[in-house]
C-alpha positions in Angstrom: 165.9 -17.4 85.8 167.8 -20.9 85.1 167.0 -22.5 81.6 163.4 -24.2 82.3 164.2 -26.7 79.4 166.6 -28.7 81.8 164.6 -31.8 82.9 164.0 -33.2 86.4 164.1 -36.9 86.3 162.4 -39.5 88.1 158.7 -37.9 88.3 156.0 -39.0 86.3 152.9 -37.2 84.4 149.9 -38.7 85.8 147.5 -38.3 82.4 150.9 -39.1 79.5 154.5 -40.3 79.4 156.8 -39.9 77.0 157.8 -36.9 75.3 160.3 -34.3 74.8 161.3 -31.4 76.7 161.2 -30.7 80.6 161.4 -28.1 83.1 163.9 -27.1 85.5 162.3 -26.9 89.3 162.4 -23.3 89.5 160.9 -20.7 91.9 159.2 -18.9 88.8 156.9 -19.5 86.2 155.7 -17.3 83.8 153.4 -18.5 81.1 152.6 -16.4 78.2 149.2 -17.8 75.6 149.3 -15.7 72.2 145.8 -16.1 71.1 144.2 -15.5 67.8 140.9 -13.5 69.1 139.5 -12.3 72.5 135.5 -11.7 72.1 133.8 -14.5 71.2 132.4 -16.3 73.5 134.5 -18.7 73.8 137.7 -17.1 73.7 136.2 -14.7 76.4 135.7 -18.3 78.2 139.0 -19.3 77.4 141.1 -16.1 78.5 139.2 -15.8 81.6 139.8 -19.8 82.6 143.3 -19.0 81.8 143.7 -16.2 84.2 141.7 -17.9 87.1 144.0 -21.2 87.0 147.1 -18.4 87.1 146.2 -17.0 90.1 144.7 -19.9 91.7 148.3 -22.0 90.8 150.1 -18.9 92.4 148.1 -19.2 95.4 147.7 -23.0 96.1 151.7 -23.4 95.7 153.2 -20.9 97.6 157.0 -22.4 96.9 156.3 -20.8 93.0 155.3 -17.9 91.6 153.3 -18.4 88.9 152.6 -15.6 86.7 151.0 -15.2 83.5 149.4 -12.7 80.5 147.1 -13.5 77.3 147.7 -11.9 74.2 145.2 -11.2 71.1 146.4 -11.0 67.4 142.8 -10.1 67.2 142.5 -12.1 63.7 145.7 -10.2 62.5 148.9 -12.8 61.2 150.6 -9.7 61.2 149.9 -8.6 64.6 150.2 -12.0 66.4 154.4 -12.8 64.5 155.0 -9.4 65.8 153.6 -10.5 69.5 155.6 -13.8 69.2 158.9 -12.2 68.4 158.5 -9.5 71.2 157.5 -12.4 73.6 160.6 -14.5 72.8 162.4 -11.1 73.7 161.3 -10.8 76.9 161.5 -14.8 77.6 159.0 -16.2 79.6 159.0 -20.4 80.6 156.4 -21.5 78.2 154.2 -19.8 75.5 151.4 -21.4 74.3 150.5 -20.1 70.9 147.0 -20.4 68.9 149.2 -20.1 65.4 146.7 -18.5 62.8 148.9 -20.2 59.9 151.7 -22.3 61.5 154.0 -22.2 58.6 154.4 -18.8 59.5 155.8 -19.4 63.1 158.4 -21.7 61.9 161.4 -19.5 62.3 160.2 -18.1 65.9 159.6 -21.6 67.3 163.5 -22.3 66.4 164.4 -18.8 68.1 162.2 -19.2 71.2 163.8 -22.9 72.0 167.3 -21.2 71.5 165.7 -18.8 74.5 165.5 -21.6 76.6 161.2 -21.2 76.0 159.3 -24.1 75.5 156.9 -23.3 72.8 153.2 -25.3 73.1 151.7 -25.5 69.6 147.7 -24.7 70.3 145.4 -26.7 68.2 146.9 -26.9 65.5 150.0 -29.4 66.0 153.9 -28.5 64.9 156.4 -31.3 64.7 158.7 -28.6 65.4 157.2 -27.3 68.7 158.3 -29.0 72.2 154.5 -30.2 72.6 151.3 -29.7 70.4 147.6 -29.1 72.7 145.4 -30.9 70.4 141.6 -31.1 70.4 141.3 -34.8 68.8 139.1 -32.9 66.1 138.6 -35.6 63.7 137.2 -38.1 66.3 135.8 -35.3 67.6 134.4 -34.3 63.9 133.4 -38.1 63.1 131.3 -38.0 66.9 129.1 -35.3 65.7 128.8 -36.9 62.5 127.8 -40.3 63.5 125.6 -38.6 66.2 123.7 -36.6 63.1 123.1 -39.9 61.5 121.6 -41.9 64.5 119.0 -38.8 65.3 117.9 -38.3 62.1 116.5 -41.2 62.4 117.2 -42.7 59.1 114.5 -40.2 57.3 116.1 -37.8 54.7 118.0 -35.0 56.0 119.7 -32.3 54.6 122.4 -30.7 56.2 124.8 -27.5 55.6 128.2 -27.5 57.1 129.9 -24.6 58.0 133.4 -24.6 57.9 136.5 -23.1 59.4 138.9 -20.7 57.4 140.7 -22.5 54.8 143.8 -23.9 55.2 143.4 -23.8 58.8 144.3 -27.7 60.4 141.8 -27.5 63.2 138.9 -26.5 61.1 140.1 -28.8 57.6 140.1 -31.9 60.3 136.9 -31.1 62.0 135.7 -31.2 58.3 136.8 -33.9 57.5 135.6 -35.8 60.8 132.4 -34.6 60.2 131.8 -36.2 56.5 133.1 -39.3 57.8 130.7 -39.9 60.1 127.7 -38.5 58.5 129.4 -41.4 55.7 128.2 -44.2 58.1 124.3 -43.5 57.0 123.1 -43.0 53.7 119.6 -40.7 54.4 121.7 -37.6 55.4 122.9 -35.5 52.4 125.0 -32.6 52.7 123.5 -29.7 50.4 126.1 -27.0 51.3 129.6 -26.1 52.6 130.8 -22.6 53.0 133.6 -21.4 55.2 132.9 -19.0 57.5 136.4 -18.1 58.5 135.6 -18.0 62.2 133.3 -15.0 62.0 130.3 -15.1 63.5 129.0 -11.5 61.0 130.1 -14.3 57.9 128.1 -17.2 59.9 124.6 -15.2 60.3 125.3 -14.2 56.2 125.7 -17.6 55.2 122.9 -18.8 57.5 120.3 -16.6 56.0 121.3 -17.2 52.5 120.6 -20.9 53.3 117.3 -20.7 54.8 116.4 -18.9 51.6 118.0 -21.7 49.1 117.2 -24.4 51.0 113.6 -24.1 52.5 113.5 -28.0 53.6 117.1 -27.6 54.9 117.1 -30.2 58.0 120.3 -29.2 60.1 122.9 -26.9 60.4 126.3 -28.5 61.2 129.4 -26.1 62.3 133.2 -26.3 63.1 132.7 -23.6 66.2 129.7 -23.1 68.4 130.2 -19.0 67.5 128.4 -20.1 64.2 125.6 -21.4 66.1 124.5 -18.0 67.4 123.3 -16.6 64.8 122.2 -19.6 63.0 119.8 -20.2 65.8 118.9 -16.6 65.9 118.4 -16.6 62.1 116.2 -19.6 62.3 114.4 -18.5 64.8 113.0 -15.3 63.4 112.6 -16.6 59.9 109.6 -19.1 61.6 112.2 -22.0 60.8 111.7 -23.8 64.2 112.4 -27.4 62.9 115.7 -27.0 62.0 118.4 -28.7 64.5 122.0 -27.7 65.1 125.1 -29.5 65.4 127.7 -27.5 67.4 131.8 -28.0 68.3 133.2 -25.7 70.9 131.3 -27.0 75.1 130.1 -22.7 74.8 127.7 -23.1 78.0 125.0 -20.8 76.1 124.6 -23.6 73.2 124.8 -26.7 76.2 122.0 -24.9 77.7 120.0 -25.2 74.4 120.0 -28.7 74.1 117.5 -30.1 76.6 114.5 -28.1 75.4 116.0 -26.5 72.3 117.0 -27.6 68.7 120.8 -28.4 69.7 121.2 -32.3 68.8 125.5 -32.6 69.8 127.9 -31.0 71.2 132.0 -31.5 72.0 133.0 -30.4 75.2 136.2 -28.6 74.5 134.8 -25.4 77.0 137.6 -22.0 76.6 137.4 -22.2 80.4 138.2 -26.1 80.7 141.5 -25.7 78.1 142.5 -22.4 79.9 142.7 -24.1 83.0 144.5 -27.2 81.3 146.9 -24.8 79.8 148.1 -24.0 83.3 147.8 -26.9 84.5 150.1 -28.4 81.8 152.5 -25.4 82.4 152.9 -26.4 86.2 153.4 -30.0 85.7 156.2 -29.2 82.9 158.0 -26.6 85.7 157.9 -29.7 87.9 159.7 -32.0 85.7 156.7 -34.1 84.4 157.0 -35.1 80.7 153.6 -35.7 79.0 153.7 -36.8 75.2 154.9 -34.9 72.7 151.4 -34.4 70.9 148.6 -33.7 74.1 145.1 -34.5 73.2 142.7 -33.1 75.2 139.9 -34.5 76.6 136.8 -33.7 74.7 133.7 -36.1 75.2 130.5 -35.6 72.9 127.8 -33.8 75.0 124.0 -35.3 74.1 121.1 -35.2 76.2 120.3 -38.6 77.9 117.2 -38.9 76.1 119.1 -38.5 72.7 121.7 -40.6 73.5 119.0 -43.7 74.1 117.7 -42.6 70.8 121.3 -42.4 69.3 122.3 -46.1 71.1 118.5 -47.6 69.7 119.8 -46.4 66.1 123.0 -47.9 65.9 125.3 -45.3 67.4 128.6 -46.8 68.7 128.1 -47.7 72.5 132.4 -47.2 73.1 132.0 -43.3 71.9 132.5 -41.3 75.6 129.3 -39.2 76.1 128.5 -36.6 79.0 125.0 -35.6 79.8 124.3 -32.1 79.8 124.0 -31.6 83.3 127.5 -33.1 84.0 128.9 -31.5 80.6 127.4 -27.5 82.2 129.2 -28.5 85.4 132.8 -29.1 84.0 132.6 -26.6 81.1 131.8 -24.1 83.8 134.3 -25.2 86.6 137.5 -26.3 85.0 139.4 -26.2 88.1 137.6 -29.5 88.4 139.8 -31.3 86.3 142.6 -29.2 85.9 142.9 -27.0 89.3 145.8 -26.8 91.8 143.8 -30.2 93.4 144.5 -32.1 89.9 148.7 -32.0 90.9 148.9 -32.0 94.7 
């Protein structure tokens, strides 16, 4: 297989230009995505978009053969170095890699360039990586934030924020988005912040031990829509009806709560709307097209239109994007809408 690093000029990304390194026109392109988990839900989401934009690329363009696996480090550091190291061995055209601690890839994003690989830095961005797929995740932090504020009405409200795992990028910016827009009201008050290290087992714990220290708790604001499962499920059978939830993730389960259930806001990331943009993004590098070096992916705050009046009558910034939940279930559920084979034709 020729080096896929070698540019094509003259073509143009239709969503970005600018950037850094290309790929060769080739006959082949094998895509690799290292992830750090595979069951929950959205990772299942995620995987499975993934594998349905590979075989619907390899289909569509019959002049390329696209071919691709998912790997999980299944939470492991460990586990997913050693996956890295043995896919830079066997030197596929582009890895996309969900880094657990980034500082720890270092070295292999140095060895898989010499490879000829491109290496796509998921999440959470690398200067040293050919490109970085990033989630916007303090606007998108900030949107939920500001949202909490406009729906609360401006009565006092107590919130808890769950967090991500510490140290982790993604999950410190989504933090830190989400203080700064609850700062642009003075009624909400957050009354706890406890990292739940992705874990939905550590979620539910930390939910229950909430309900029980906070019995006028208002809200329950996460960094992933896997803690809102058993939040809602704790809340639920505790008699604790009133309390609302602030999600980040697009999981179609928690979209569907939100027109007659206690989910206030959502971002529409979707696992099966990035898998497909991981392809997506793949094919248009194997064709030459050059998007920036740092790829921010569309993510739009999901409300109900009802809430979004309410939001908008409260002072909520008209220029933030919003999708209804009828549109935000359609896309999250059919990512070949943005990102299929139709998206690049």
């Amino acid at each position: 297989m020729q080096n896929l690093k070698t540019s094509i000029a003259g073509l143009t990304l239709a969503v970005a230009l600018g950037g850094t390194a290309a790929l060769a026109a080739d006959d082949e392109l094998d895509i690799v995505f290292i992830n750090d988990g595979h069951v929950a839900p959205y990772h299942v989401a995620w995987l499975g978009g993934f594998d349905d934009a590979i075989k619907a690329y390899d289909e569509a363009f019959p002049d390329v053969k696209v071919t691709g696996r998912w790997l999980s480090a299944e939470g492991s550091l460990e586990k997913m170095v050693q996956q890295a190291e043995v896919t830079i061995n066997e030197k596929p055209d582009v890895m996309f890699v969900n880094a657990i601690n980034v500082d720890a890839f270092e070295p292999l994003v140095k060895k898989a360039q010499e490879a000829g690989i491109i290496w796509i830095a998921v999440h959470s961005p690398m200067e040293s990586a050919d490109y970085s797929f990033t989630l916007g995740d303090v606007v998108n932090g900030r949107n939920q934030g500001m949202a909490m504020c406009a729906l609360s009405g401006g009565k006092p409200y107590t919130v808890g924020i769950m967090l991500g795992q510490a140290g982790n990028p993604s999950g410190d910016a989504r933090h830190a988005g989400i203080l700064e827009g609850i700062g642009s009201c003075n009624n909400v008050e957050v009354v706890a912040e406890q990292p739940a290290d992705w874990d939905t087992v550590k979620a539910q714990s930390i939910a229950e031990n909430w309900l029980t220290q906070f019995p006028d708790l208002n809200a329950i604001s996460g960094v992933t829509d896997a803690y809102m499962y058993p939040s809602i499920a704790i809340a639920q059978n505790s008699g604790r009806d009133g309390i609302e939830f602030f999600g980040y993730d697009g999981d179609i389960p928690i979209l569907q709560q939100m027109e007659n259930g206690n989910v206030m806001a959502d971002i529409l990331l979707s696992g099966t709307r990035e898998g497909w943009n991981f392809v997506q993004m793949a094919y248009r590098l194997h064709k030459g097209e050059k998007p920036e070096k740092v790829y921010d992916f569309f993510t739009p705050l999901v409300l109900t239109e009802e809430n979004h009046k309410k939001a908008l009558a409260n002072g909520f910034p008209k220029d933030v994007q919003v999708y209804y939940v009828p549109k935000a279930l359609e896309v999250a559920e059919k990512g070949y809408l943005e990102f299929g084979p139709d998206s690049v034709k």
